[in-house]
Every structure is written in C-alpha cells, then in structure tokens.
C-alpha positions in Angstrom: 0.0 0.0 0.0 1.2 3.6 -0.9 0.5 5.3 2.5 -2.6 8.7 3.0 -1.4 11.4 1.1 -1.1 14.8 2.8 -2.8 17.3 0.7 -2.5 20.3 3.2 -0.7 22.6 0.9 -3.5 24.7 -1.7 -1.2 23.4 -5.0 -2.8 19.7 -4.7 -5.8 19.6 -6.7 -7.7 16.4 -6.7 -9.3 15.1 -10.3 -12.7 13.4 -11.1 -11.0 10.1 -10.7 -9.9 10.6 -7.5 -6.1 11.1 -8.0 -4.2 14.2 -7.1 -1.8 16.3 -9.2 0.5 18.8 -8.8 2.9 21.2 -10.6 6.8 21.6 -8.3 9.8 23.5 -9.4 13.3 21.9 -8.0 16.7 23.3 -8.6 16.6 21.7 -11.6 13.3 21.7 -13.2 9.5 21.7 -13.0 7.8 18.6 -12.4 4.1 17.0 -12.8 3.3 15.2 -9.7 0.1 12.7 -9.8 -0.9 10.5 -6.7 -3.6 7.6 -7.2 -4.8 4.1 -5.7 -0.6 3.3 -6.6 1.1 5.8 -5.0 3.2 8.9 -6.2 4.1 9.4 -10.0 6.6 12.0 -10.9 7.3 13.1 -14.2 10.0 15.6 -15.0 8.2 18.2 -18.3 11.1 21.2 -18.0 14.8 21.2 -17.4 17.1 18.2 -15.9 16.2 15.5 -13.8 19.0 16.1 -11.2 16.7 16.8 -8.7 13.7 14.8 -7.8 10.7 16.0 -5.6 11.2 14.0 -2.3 8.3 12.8 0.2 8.7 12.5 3.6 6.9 9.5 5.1 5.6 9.2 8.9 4.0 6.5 10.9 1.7 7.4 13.7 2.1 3.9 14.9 5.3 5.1 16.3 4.0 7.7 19.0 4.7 7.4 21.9 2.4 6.1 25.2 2.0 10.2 26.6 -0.4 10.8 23.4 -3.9 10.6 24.6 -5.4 7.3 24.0 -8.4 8.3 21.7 -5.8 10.7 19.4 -3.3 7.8 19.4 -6.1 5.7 17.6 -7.6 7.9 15.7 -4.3 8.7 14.0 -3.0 5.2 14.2 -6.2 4.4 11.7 -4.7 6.6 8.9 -1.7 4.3 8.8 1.7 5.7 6.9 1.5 8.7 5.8 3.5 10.7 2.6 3.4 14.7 1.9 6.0 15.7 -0.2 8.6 18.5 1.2 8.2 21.5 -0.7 11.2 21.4 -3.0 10.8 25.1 -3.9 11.4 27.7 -0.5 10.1 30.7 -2.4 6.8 28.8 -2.4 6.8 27.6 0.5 6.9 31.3 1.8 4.3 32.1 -0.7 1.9 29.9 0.3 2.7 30.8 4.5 1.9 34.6 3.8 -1.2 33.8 1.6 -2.7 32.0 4.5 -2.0 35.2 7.1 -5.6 35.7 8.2 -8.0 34.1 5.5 -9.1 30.5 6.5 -8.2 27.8 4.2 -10.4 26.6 2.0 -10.6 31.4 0.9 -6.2 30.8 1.1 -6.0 28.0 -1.3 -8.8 29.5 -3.7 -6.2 32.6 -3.3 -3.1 30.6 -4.2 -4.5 28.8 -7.2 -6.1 32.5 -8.5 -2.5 34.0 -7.8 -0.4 31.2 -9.3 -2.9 31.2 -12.7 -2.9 35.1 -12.8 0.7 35.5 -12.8 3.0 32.2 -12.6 3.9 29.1 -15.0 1.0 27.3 -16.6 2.1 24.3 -17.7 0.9 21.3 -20.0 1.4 17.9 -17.8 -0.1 14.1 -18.0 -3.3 15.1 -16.2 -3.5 18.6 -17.8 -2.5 22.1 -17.0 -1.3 23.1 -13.4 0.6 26.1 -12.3 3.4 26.9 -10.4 3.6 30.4 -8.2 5.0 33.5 -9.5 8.5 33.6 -9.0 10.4 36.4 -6.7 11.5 38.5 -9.9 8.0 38.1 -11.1 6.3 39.4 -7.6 8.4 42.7 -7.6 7.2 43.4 -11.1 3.8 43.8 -10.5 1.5 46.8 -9.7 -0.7 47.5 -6.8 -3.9 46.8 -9.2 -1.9 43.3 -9.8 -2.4 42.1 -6.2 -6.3 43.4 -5.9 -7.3 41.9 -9.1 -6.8 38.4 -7.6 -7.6 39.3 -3.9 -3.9 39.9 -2.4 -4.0 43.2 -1.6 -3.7 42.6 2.4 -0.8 40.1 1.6 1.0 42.7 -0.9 3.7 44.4 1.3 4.6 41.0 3.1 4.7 39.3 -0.3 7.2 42.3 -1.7 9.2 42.1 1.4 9.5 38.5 1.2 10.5 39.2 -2.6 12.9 41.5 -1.9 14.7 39.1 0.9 14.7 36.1 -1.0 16.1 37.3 -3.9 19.1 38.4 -1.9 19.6 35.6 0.6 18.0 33.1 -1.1 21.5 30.6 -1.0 22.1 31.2 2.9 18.2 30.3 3.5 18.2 27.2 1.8 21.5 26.0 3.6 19.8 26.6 7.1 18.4 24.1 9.4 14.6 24.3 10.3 15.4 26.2 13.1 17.7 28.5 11.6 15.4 29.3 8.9 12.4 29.7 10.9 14.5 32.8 12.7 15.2 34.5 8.9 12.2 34.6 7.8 11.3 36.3 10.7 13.4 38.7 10.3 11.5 40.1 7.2 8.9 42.5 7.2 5.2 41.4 7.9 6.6 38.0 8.6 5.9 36.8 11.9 6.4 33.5 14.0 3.5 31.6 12.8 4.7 32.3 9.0 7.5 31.3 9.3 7.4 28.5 11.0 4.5 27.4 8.6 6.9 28.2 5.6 10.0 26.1 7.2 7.9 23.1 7.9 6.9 23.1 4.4 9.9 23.4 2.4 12.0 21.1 5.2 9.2 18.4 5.9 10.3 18.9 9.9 6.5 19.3 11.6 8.7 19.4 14.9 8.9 23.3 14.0 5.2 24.1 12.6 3.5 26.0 14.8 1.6 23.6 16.9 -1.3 26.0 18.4 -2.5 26.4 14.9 -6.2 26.4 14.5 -5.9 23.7 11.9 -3.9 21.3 14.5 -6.5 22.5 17.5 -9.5 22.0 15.3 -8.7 18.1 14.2 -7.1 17.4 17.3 -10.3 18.3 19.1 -12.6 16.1 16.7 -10.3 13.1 16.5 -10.5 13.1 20.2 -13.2 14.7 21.4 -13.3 13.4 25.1 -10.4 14.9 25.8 -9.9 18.2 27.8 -8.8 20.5 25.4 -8.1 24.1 26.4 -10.4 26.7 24.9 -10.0 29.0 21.6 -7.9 31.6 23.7 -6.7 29.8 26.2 -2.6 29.6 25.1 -1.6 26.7 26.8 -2.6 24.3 24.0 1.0 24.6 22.4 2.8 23.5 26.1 0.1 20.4 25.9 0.7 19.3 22.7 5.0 19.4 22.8 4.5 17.5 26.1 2.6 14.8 24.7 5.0 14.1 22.2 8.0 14.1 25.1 11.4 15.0 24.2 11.5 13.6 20.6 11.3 15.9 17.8 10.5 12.6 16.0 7.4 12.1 17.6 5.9 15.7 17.6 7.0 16.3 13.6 4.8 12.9 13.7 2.0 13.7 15.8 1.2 17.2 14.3 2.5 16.3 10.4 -0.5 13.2 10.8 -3.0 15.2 12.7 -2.8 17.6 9.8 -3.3 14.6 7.6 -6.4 13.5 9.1 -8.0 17.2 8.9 -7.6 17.5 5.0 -8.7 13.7 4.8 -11.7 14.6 6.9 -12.6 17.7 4.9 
C-alpha cells in the first residue's frame, strides 16, 4: 500500500478520478506530480532531472504512550502517511503569507487564482497546473496586480518576502529548520506563525510548525473529542501538545504532520 497522502498545501488539486496532481519547481526543473490508488508518480516536463521532488513518510504507529489514547487511535487508523517537502522555499513562503488571516479553503482558492494570474502554466499528463509566480515576477507587478486576484492585504509581506529572497536566497536554503524559521522572521510582515508554517513546508520537519494552529487544534479536538482540550484563547494548547509528544522531535513532527493529515482527509 502507498501510504494517506497529505494534501495540506492549496497546490494539490484532486481530479474526477480521485487522483491528485500537482505542478513543483526543484533546482533543476518543473515537475508534474500525480498520486492515485498506486502511489506517487513524478514526471520531470522542464529542465534536468538532477533533482527529484522527495516525500517524507511518517507513521503514527510510532507515538509514543503520553499521546492521549483516543488521538493515538484515531491517528493510528490513517496508517503511513506521505506529503512531499516543498522542494521550492520561495513557495513555500508564498503559500505561509497567503494564509496570514484568510481560513483555508478562501487561502487556497487565493493561491490557485495568484499562481494562474501571474505564474507558470504548464501542460502535464493530467493537464495544465501552475506553479507560483517567482520572486522577480512578484516585484514586477502593480498594486492593481495584487487586488485583481484578492492579495491586496498580503501585498507588502509578499514584496518584502520578494525582496529578501532574492538576496539571501542561498544562505536560507542552507539553514536548518530552526535556523530558517528565525530569517524569515526577520522580514517584514513576517511573523512566527509564517515562518514557521513556511520552514515546515519546504524542510518536511513538523517538529517546528507552529503547533497551536487552528488547523492542528481543530482536528485534534474532533479526533478526540473526550479529551480536555483548552479553549480557543486559552494559550496553553501549544505547552500540551509538545509535552505529549515528550522529548522527541521525532514524535511531535509525527503527531502534528498526521493530525494535519487527518483534517484534510476529513474535509
């Protein structure tokens, strides 16, 4: 068996048949991804094939005895899971300031609308599929640009990001999760949640996402619902949820990475 998917990022789009596809750009070409009843299928349609899109897989059956009961099965029933680590950091910062505010089925209509206004359209296997504008591409465009497809709170934070990556783009992508997670912080309109949310997704490390996300609160609290949960504004979810994983990084990238899974399976 090929393992549950993990479509949380807005680029997977699922087909009439039940598969899902994507478009990825690597260091050394754009790639058509497709995932079906067989598992992943990668083809490489521009540039070299130096670089292949990796997934990361992860096996709730491997938490440890401090996860609650109830959430330990419910994940346990999803069995191994796959989501592919973004190969691209530009978009995985993209996609992190996109989601600033908007919940997400209004971020990834938002994503596909900017990626088809003003990135790479592409012919693949399963059709066309777009990749986000590129850094270059971002600075080039006009205030009417970003309000035409609904980014207009998310322009100055995309421009900064822009502007950033285009000059430290080579340092970034030699960082370690943690590392990175503190530079992107560092740029304008890009705080702590963003970051971390951008890190996760280019490095595939869910130890770092930021774990009192509504997203991660919201499934947690329906996979397990007899469990004592703190409230919406009560900020000691986060402290709960690293101390039910224990000391293992391991363990909480694999608890939050397949809690995540279940929510967009359960959507």
């Amino acid at each position: 068996m090929p393992g549950v998917l993990t479509t949380d990022h807005p680029a997977w789009i699922e087909t009439q048949a039940g598969a899902h596809v994507r478009a990825v750009r690597t260091a050394s070409g754009v790639w058509a991804l497709s995932w079906d009843v067989e598992g992943p299928h990668v083809t490489c349609v521009q540039g070299a094939e130096n670089m292949k899109p990796l997934f990361v897989t992860t096996n709730p059956s491997c938490l440890p005895d401090s996860v609650p009961a109830q959430l330990k099965a419910g994940l346990d029933g999803l069995g191994p899971t796959r989501r592919l680590a973004n190969p691209w950091l530009w978009d995985a910062v993209t996609t992190a300031i996109l989601r600033q505010v908007v919940r997400a089925g209004q971020a990834r209509k938002l994503y596909r609308a900017w990626c088809g206004a003003y990135g790479t359209t592409l012919e693949s296997p399963t059709g066309e599929l777009s990749l986000a504008p590129t850094a270059t591409r971002v600075l080039a465009l006009d205030d009417k640009q970003f309000a035409d497809v609904g980014a207009k709170f998310h322009r100055s934070a995309l421009r900064a990001a822009a502007t950033h990556y285009e000059r430290h783009q080579a340092h970034w992508q030699r960082m370690n999760p943690r590392e990175l997670v503190a530079a992107l912080t560092s740029v304008p309109r890009i705080g702590p949640w963003t970051a971390a949310a951008a890190a996760a997704d280019y490095t595939g490390d869910f130890s770092i996402y930021p774990h009192d996300d509504l997203a991660v609160r919201t499934w947690a609290a329906q996979i397990a619902p007899a469990h004592a949960w703190p409230g919406k504004k009560d900020k000691s979810f986060g402290p709960m949820w690293t101390a039910m994983a224990g000391l293992e990084r391991t363990a909480l990238h694999t608890l939050t990475l397949s809690t995540l899974t279940w929510g967009s399976h359960a959507r």
